[in-house]
N, C-alpha and C positions, 0 to 999 in steps of 0.2 A: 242786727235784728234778724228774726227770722221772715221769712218772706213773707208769708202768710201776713205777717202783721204790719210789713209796708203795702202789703196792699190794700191790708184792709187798717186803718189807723185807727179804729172802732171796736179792734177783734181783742177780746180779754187775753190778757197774757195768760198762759201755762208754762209751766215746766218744761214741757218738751219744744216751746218756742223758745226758751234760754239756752235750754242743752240745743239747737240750730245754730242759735247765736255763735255759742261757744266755736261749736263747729267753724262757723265762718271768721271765726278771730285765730282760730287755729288757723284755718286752710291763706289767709291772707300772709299770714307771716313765712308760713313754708314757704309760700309761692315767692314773697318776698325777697326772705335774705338765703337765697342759693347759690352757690359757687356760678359762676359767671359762664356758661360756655353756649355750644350751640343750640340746646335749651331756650337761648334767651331769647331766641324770637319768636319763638312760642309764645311767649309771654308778654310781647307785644299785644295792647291795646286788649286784651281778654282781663289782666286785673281792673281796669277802669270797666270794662263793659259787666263785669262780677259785680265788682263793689261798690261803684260810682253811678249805677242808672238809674234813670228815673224819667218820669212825663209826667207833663204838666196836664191836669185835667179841663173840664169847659169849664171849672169853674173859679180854676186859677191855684187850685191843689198839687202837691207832686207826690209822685206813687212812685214808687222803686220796686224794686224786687224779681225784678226781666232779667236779671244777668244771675241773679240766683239761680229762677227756674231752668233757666240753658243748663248751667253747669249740674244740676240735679240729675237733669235729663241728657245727661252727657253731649250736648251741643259744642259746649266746651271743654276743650279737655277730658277725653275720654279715660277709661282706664290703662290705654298704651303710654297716652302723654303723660299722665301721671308717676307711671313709673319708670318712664324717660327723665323725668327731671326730679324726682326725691328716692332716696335710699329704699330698697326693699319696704322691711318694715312700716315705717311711713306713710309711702304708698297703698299699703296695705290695710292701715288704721285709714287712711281716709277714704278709700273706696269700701271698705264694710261700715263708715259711717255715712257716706253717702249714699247707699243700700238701704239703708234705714230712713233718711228721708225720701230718698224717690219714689218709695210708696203714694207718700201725697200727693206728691205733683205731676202723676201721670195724668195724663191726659183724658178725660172722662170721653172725648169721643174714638178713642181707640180703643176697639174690640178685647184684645188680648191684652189687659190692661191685670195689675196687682187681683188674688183672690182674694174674698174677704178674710178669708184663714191668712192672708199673708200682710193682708192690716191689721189686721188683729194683732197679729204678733208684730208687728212693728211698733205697734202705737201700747203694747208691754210693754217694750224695750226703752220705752222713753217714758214710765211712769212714774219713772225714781233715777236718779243717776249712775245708778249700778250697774247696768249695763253698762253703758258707757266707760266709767273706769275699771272696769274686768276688762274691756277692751284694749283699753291704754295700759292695763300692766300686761294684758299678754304680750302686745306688741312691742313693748319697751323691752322685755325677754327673749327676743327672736336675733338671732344673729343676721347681719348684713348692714348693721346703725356704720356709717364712715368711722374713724378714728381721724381726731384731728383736722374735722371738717368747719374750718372759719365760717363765720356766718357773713357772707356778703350781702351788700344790699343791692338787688337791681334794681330797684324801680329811679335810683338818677341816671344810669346807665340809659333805663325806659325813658326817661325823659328828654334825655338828650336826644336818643334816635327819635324821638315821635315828635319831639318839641311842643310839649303837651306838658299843663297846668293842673296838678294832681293837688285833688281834693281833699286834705286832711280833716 
């Protein structure tokens, strides 16, 4: 789901709340099945705090969407860590999709925040899915994809080190 819509469970879906989604089922799985190295501790407790949060409200409600906005706002996993743990490419599809939401989720009381020419175009970019898959084939065309990179899973790896009960 896209954040916007865990937190408000009220807020009409849009298009550009799927195409988030999408994002966030892409970016779970990258993160997911990576070749195993020291990366991995990176990846300690940050996909549970991404995908898994949530608080429970006064009135007995739970809202999520707080591990979304860090990684938006590069709290988590910045764009170094990003491209320390997926191939070029990759990294690169997901920090200019990431680019496209962090518009939103800037912070309304910081001054230097998105111009409105730079929501505007953002929230173009997300009125039809075209963007986005222009995106995906340019980057699926860019040399640096691995060759023969087995998809491993970390997160029992994660779970073993953290001894943590992972929420499917």
């Amino acid at each position: 789901m896209s954040r916007a819509s865990l937190e408000k469970s009220d807020k009409p879906q849009e298009l550009s709340d799927d195409l988030e989604a999408f994002f966030h089922v892409l970016l779970y799985h990258v993160l997911r099945y990576r070749t195993a190295s020291k990366q991995l501790r990176l990846l300690q407790g940050r996909m549970q705090e991404i995908f898994d949060e949530s608080v429970q409200d006064e009135k007995g409600f739970f809202h999520g969407g707080g591990g979304k906005l860090h990684f938006f706002r590069m709290g988590f996993f910045d764009a170094e860590d990003i491209a320390a743990i997926l191939p070029a490419p990759l990294a690169g599809l997901i920090e200019e999709l990431r680019d496209i939401f962090n518009v939103f989720y800037w912070p309304k009381t910081r001054r230097a925040g998105p111009s409105p020419e730079a929501r505007e175009a953002a929230r173009e970019k997300l009125r039809s899915s075209a963007y986005s898959l222009a995106l995906f084939k340019a980057h699926l065309n860019l040399d640096g994809w691995l060759h023969d990179d087995p998809a491993v899973d970390v997160l029992p790896q994660l779970l073993r080190r953290n001894k943590r009960t992972w929420r499917m």
